[in-house]
C-alpha positions as a printed Julia matrix, in Angstrom:
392×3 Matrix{Float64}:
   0.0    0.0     0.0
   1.13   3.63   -1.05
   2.24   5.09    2.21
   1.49   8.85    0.36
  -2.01   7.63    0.35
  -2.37   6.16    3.29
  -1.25   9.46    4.88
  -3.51  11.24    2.76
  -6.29   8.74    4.11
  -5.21   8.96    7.78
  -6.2   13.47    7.23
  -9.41  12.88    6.02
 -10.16  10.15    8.61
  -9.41  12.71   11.68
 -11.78  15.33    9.63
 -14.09  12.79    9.54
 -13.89  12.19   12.67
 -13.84  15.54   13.76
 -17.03  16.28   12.02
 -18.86  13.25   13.31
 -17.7   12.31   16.76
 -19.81  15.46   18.49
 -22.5   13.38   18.25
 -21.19  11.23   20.76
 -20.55  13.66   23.31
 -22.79  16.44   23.23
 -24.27  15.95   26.55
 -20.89  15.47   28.24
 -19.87  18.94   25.89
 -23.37  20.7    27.59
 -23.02  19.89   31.22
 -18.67  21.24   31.08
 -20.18  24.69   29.75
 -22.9   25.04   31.57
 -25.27  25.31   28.29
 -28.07  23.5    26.7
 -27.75  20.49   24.42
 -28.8   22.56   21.38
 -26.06  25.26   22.42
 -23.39  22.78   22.73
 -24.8   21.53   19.3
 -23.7   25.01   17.49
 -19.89  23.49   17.83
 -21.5   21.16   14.78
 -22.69  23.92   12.67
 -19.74  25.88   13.33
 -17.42  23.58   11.79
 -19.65  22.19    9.05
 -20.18  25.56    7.58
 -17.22  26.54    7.49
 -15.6   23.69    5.76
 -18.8   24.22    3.27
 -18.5   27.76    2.6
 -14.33  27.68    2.18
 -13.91  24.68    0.55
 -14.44  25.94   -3.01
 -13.17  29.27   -1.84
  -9.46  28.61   -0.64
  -8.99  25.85   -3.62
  -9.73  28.75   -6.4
  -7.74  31.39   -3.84
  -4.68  28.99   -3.17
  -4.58  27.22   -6.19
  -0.76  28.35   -7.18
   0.12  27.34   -3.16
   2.48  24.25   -3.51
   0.39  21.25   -2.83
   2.43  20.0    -0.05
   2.51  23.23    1.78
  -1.32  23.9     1.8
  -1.59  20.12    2.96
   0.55  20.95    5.99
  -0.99  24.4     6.7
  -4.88  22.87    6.53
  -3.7   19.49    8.96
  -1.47  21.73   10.87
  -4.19  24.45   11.84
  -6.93  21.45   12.68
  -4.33  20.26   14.89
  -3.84  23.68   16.99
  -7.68  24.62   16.58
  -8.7   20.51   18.13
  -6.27  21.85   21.08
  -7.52  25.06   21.23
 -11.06  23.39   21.87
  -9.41  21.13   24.56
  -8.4   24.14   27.06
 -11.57  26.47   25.66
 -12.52  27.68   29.2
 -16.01  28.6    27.81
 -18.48  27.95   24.87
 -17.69  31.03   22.56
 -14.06  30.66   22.42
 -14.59  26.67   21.66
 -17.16  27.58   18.9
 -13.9   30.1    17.41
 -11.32  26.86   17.72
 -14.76  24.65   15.96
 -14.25  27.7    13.33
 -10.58  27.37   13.07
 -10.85  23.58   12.94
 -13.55  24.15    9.66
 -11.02  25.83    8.12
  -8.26  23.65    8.71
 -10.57  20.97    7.15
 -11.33  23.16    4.26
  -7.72  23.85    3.19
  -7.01  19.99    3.52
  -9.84  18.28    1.94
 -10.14  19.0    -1.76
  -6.26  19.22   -2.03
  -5.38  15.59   -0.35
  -7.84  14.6    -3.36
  -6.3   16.31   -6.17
  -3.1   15.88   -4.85
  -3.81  11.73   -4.66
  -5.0   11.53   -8.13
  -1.31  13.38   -9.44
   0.5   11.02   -7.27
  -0.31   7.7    -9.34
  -0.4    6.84  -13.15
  -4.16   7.96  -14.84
  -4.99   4.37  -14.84
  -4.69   4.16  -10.93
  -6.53   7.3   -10.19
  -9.69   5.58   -9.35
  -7.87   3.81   -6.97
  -6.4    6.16   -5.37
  -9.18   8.31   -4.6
 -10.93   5.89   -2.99
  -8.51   5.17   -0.55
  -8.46   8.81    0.32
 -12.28   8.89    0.36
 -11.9    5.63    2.25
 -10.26   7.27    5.21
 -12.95   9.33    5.7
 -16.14   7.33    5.27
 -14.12   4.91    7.81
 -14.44   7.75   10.15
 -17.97   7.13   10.23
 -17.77   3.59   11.32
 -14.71   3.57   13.56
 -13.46   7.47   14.64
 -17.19   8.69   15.51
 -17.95   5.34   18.01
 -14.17   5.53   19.94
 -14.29   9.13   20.08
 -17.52   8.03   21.94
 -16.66   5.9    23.89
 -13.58   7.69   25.18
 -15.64  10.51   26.2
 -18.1    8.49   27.73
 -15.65   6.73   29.9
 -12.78   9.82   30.17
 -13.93  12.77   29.55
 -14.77  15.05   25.79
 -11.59  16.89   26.52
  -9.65  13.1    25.77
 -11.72  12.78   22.71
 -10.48  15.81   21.3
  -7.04  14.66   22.25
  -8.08  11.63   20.17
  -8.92  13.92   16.9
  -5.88  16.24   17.31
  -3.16  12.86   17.18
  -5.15  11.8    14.17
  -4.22  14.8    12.56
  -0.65  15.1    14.08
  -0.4   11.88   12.61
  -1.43  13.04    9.64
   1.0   15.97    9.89
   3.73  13.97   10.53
   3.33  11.44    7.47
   3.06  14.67    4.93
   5.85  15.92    5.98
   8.15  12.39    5.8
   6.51  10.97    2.92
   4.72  13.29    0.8
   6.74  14.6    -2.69
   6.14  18.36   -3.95
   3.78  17.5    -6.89
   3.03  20.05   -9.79
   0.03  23.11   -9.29
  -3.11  21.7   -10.82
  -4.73  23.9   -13.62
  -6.47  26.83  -11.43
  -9.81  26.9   -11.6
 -11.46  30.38  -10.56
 -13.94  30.81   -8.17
 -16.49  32.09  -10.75
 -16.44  29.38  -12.86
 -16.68  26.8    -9.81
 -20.0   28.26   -8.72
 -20.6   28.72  -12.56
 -23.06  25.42  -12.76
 -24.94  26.65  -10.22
 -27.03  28.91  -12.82
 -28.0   25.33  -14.4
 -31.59  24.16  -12.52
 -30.92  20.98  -13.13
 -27.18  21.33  -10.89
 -29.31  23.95   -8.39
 -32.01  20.92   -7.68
 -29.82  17.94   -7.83
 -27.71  20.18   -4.95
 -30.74  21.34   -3.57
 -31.79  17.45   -2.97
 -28.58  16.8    -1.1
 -28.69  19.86    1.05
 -32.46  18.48    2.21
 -31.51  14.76    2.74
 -28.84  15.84    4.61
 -30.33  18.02    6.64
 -32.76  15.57    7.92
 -30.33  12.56    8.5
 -28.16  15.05   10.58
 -31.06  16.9    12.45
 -31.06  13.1    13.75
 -27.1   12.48   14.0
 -26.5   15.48   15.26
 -28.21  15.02   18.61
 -28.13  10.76   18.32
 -27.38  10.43   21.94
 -29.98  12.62   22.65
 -32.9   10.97   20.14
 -31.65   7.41   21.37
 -30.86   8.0    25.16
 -33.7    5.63   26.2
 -31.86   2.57   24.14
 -28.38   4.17   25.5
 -29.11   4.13   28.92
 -25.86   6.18   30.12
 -23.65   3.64   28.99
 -20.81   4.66   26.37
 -20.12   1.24   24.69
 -23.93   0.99   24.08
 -23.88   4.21   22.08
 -20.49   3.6    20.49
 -21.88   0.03   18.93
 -25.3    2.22   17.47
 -22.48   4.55   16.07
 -20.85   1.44   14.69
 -23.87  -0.05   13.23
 -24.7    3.18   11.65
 -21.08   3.7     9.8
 -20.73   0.34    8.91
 -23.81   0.31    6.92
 -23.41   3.29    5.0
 -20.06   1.62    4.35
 -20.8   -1.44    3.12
 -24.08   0.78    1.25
 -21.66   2.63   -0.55
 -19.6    0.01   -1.61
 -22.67  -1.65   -3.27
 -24.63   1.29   -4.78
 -22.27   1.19   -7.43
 -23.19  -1.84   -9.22
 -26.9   -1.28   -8.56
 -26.69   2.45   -9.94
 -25.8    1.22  -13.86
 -27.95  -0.95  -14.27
 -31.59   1.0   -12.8
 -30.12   4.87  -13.1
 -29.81   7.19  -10.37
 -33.43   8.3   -10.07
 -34.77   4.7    -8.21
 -31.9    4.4    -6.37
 -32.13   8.17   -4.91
 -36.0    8.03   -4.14
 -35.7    4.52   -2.84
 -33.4    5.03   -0.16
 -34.85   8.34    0.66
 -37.98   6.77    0.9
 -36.72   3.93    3.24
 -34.68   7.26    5.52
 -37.94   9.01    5.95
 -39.63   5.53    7.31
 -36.61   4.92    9.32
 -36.62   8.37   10.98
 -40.42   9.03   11.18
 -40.38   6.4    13.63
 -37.78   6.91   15.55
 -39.65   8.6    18.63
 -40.88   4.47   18.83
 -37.89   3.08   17.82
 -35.41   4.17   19.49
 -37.44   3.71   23.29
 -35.65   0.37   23.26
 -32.2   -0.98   22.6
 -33.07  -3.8    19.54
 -35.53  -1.45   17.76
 -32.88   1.56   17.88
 -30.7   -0.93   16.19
 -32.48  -1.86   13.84
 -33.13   1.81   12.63
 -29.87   3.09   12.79
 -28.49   0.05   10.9
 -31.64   0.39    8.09
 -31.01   4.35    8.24
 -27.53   4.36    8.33
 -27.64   2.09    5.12
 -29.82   4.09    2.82
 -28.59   8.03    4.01
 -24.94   7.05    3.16
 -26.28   5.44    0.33
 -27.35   8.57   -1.33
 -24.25  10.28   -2.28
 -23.14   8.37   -4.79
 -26.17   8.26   -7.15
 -25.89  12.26   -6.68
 -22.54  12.34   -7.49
 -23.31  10.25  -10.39
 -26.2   12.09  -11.26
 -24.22  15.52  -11.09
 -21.19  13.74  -13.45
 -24.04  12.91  -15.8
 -25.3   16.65  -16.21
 -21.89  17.91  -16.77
 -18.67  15.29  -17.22
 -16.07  17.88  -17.59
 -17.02  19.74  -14.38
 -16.96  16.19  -12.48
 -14.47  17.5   -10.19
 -16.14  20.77   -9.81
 -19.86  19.25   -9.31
 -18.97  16.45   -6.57
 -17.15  19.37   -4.95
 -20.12  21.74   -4.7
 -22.08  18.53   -3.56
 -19.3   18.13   -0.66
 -20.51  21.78    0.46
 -24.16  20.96   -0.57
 -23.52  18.24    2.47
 -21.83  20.02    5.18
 -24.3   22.95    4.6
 -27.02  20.78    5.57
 -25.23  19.47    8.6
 -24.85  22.8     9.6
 -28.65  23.95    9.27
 -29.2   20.49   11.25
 -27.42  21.15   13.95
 -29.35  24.86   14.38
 -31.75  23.26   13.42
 -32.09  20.79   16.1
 -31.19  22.93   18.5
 -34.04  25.32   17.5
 -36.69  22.34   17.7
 -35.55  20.55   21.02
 -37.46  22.74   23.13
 -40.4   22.98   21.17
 -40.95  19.02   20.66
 -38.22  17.06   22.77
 -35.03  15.23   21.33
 -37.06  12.08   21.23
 -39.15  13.76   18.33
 -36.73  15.01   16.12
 -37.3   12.68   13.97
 -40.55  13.99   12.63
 -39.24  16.89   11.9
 -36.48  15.64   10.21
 -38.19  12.98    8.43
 -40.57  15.99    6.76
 -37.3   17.42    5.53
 -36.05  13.97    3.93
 -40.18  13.51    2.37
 -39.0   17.13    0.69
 -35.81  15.89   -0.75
 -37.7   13.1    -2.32
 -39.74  16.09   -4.08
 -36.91  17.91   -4.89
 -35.49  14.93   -6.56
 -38.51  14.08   -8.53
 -38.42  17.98   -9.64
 -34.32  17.43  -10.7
 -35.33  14.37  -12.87
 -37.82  16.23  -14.72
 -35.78  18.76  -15.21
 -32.83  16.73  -16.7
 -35.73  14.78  -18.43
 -36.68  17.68  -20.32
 -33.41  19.2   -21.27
 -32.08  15.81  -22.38
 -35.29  15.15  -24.7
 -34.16  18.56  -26.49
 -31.1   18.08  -26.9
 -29.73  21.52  -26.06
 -27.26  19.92  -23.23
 -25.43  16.92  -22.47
 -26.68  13.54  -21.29
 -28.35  12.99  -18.07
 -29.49  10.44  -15.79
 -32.66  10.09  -14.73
């Protein structure tokens, strides 16, 4: 195995981490600072929309920055911000290190993947971006649950020690292993918000932000929704974490193979469909340990399992702005865990934490909409021929 890669992979696993673990620890995070669950839950927005809203803007600002160099400033600030977060003596200056930490994230995300794909021969690209992209969906299944569990049985202040030696790790391996590779081909700002003027891009985005911001109104504030199951004890909620990232993991793995040979439209509106069922009834569900499991394995499953078919969809509308499209669907996520997490925090005291799943699963019953209205869309351009081809 490419040890360039695998350093690459070990980054985006501590930003996955970083962007998932909070779920864990929230109400350890509330009672320290003295604030309410849905306060504590800004520290998720914070950092989701900041990695959203600079992502696209620091690749088209830095993109004659040496690769290896902007790799080392993005890990290197996540690191300082995760430790900045450990000895925050009070909520606002933790939600500034959250900030700090989105930004790290930013710098370091779309760069280890265009620096992967120049680091092997065109015919091994593939490959390599999915070991990058590897590291991070692995977060989901692995990072998220131990960062759980060590807060549960230490303290949140050791699971941020956790996230920033993922990334020091990370720091360290870039600096040993990684080779100065040439500048990509910049790529203004302007023209990477450019397809956004195309409805068929705006709704196909629009779909993602929705989804997303029902399956995190949920994730966001798990050990809250599923506290009944949980019962207080940390390896209990660190298995449902499990469960959940191991399905979207194996999901994702899978929805490949499915996606050409029914399109991207069933495969989008099925698993949506299956989310909203899986979420709707989670105020039942998740009142007892097996039933909770069962929904976060079934919803775990079918939310990953909807990024693909967008990002295939999106390559569809536009193949030469691939890179571009499954870029602004990147943000198009971490936007909507951002309005989750205010979200959230917005409808806790109106219908309870055990409820949040009606609210979110009306959000995920929109997306299906929203989907619908992309497909006709790219329906209708494709049947007259004035763009390229699209899947429906």
């Amino acid at each position: 195995m490419d040890r360039r890669l695998l350093t690459l992979a070990l980054g985006m696993f501590a930003l996955g981490t970083d962007s998932f673990v909070f779920a864990g620890i929230l109400p350890e995070l509330s009672t320290s600072f003295h604030t309410s669950i849905g306060a504590a839950g800004q520290m998720i927005t914070v950092y989701a929309l900041v990695y959203a809203l600079f992502g696209p803007t620091i690749a088209a600002l830095a993109a004659n920055v040496a690769r290896k160099r902007l790799l080392l400033g993005g890990i290197g600030l996540f690191v300082v911000a995760n430790l900045g977060t450990i000895v925050a003596p009070n909520l606002g200056l933790a939600l500034v290190t959250r900030a700090l930490a989105g930004l790290g994230a930013a710098m370091f995300s779309p760069t280890a993947s265009g620096t992967g794909a120049m680091l092997v021969p065109p015919e091994r690209r593939g490959y390599a971006l999915s070991i990058i992209v590897a590291g991070l969906t692995t977060a989901t299944a692995l990072g998220s649950p131990i960062g759980a569990v060590i807060g549960g049985l230490a303290s949140w202040r050791w699971t941020m020690v956790f996230v920033a030696a993922l990334g020091a790790g990370a720091f360290a391996g870039i600096w040993v292993f990684m080779p100065e590779v040439p500048v990509p081909p910049r790529i203004s700002l302007a023209k990477r918000v450019a397809p956004l003027a195309d409805s068929r891009v705006g709704l196909t985005l629009a779909t993602t932000v929705l989804s997303q911001v029902g399956t995190f109104i949920v994730f966001s504030y798990f050990s809250v929704v599923f506290d009944r199951a949980v019962d207080n004890r940390p390896m209990v909620l660190g298995a449902l974490l499990v469960l959940w990232g191991l399905a979207g993991t194996v999901s994702n793995l899978l929805t490949g193979r499915v996606l050409d040979r029914i399109g991207s439209r069933k495969v989008v509106i099925a698993k949506l469909t299956v989310v909203a069922a899986a979420i709707l009834t989670m105020p039942w569900s998740g009142a007892h340990l097996w039933s909770a499991a069962i929904a976060v394995t079934i919803w775990g499953a079918c939310a990953w399992g909807v990024l693909v078919p967008q990002q295939f969809r999106l390559a569809s509308i536009n193949p030469s702005m691939t890179s571009v499209l499954v870029g602004l669907n990147t943000s198009g996520t971490y936007i909507g865990v951002s309005i989750a997490g205010a979200l959230g925090a917005a409808a806790i005291p109106a219908i309870g934490g055990h409820n949040l799943g009606l609210l979110a699963g009306v959000l995920v019953v929109l997306a299906i909409g929203m989907s619908e209205l992309a497909s006709l869309r790219i329906a209708s351009v494709a049947k007259r021929g004035m763009e390229g081809p699209a899947a429906a």
